[in-house]
C-alpha positions in Angstrom: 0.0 0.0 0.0 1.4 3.4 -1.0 1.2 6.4 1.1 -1.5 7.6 -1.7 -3.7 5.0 -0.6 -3.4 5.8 3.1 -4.7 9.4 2.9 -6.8 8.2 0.6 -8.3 5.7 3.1 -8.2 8.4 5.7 -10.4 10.8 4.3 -12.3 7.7 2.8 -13.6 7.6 6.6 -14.3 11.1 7.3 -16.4 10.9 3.6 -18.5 8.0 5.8 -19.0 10.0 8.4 -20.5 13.1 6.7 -22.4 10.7 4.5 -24.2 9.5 7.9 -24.6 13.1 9.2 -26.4 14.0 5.9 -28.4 10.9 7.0 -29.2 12.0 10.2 -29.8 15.6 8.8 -32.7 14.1 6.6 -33.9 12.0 9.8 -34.3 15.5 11.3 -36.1 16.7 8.7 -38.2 13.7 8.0 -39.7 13.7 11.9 -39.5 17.6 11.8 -42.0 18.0 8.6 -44.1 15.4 10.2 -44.5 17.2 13.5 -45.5 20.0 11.4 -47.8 18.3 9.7 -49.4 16.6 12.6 -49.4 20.2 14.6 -51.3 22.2 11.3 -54.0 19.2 10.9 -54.5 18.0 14.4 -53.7 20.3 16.9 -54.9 23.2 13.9 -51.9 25.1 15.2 -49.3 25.3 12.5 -45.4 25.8 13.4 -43.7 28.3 12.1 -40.7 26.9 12.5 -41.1 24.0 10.5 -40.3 25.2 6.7 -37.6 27.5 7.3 -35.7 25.1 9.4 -36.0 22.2 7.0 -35.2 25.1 4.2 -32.3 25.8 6.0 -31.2 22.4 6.4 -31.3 21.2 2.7 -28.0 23.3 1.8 -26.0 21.0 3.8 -27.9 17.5 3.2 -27.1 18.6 -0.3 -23.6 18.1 -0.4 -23.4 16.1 2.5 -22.6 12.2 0.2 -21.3 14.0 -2.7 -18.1 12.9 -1.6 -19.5 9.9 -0.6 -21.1 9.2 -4.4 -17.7 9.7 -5.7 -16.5 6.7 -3.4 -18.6 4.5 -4.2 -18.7 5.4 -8.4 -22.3 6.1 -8.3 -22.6 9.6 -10.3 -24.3 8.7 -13.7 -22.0 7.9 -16.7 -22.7 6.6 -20.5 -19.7 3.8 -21.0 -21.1 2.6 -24.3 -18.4 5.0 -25.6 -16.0 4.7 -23.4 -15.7 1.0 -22.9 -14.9 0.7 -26.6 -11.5 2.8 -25.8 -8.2 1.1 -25.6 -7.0 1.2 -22.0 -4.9 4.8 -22.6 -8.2 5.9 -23.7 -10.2 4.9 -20.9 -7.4 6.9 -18.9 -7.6 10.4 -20.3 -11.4 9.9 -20.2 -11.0 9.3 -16.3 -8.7 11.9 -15.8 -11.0 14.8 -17.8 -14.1 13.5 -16.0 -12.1 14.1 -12.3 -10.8 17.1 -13.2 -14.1 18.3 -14.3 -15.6 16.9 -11.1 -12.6 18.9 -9.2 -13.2 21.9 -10.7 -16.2 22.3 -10.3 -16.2 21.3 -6.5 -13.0 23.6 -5.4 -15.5 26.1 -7.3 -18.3 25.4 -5.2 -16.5 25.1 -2.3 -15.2 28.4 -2.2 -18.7 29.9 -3.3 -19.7 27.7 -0.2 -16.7 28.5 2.5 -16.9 32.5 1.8 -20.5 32.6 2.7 -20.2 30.6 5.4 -17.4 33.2 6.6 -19.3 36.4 5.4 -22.5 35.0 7.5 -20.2 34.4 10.6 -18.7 37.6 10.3 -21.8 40.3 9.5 -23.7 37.7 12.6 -26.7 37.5 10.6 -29.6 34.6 11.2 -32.6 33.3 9.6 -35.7 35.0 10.1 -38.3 33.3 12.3 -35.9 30.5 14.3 -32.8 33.4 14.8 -30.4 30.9 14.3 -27.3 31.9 13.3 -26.8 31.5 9.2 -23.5 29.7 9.2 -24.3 27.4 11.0 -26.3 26.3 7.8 -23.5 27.1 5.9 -20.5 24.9 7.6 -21.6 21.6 7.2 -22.4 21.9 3.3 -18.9 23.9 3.2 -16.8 21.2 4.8 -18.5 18.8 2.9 -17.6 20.3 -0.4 -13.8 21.4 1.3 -14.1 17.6 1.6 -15.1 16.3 -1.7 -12.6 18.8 -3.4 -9.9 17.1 -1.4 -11.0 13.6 -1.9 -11.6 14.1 -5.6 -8.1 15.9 -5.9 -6.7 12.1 -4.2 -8.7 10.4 -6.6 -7.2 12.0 -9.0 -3.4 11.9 -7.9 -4.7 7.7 -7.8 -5.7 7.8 -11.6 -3.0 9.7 -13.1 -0.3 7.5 -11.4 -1.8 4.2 -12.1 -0.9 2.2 -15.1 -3.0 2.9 -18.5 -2.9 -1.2 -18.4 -4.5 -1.8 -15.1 -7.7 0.5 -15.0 
């Protein structure tokens, strides 16, 4: 095992873990939208709470197993192409589809880590639960921080593996 492939097992783990906390963030939600629910049509007494806080809470599910679906090779891809390349081939398609993926999440990731900073710094919160914003913002922020690193591994993994053996 190469030293590649022990970071890459290491953050492997904390893409798990994140993975789960999305989990538990939609298990929040889930019973959250149902107490709503079950306030506004049996008790008649909506909560207010209810919409903005699951609002709120999407950002971060959102990006939560992205890293995760990258682990486990499950974004959507059209091989019928692809598979028909010689193994060099196959490579260089890897390689542009990662970098792609990279780009694109270092991209959001800053998008994602500056508002999370510009919320903590101007101390604003949401509207009806005064809560502050970043809080919203962090989670989705290290997750894509997280992604961008993993992917960038993922990468290094592809490039310095044999044409022959992918």
């Amino acid at each position: 095992m190469t030293q590649l492939d022990g970071l890459i097992r290491h953050v492997e783990r904390l893409v798990v873990w994140l993975a789960a906390a999305g989990a538990c963030i939609i298990l929040v939600q889930m019973v959250w939208i149902s107490y709503g629910v079950f306030t506004r049509y049996a008790l008649n007494s909506p909560d207010r709470m209810v919409t903005e806080a699951t609002a709120l809470l999407l950002f971060p599910v959102a990006f939560a197993g992205l890293a995760y679906a990258l682990r486990e090779d499950a974004y959507p891809r059209v091989t019928m192409l692809t598979d028909r390349l010689p193994a060099k081939g196959r490579k260089i398609v890897a390689l542009v589809n990662l970098a792609l993926m990279l780009g694109v999440g270092m991209f959001l990731a800053t998008a994602a880590g500056n508002a999370t900073i510009r919320a903590f710094n101007s101390g604003s919160s949401s509207e009806i639960l005064l809560w502050p914003r970043w809080i919203f913002w962090a989670p989705g922020a290290l997750s894509l921080i997280v992604f961008a690193i993993y992917a960038v591994l993922r990468l290094a993994r592809v490039a310095l593996t044999p044409s022959e053996e992918m």
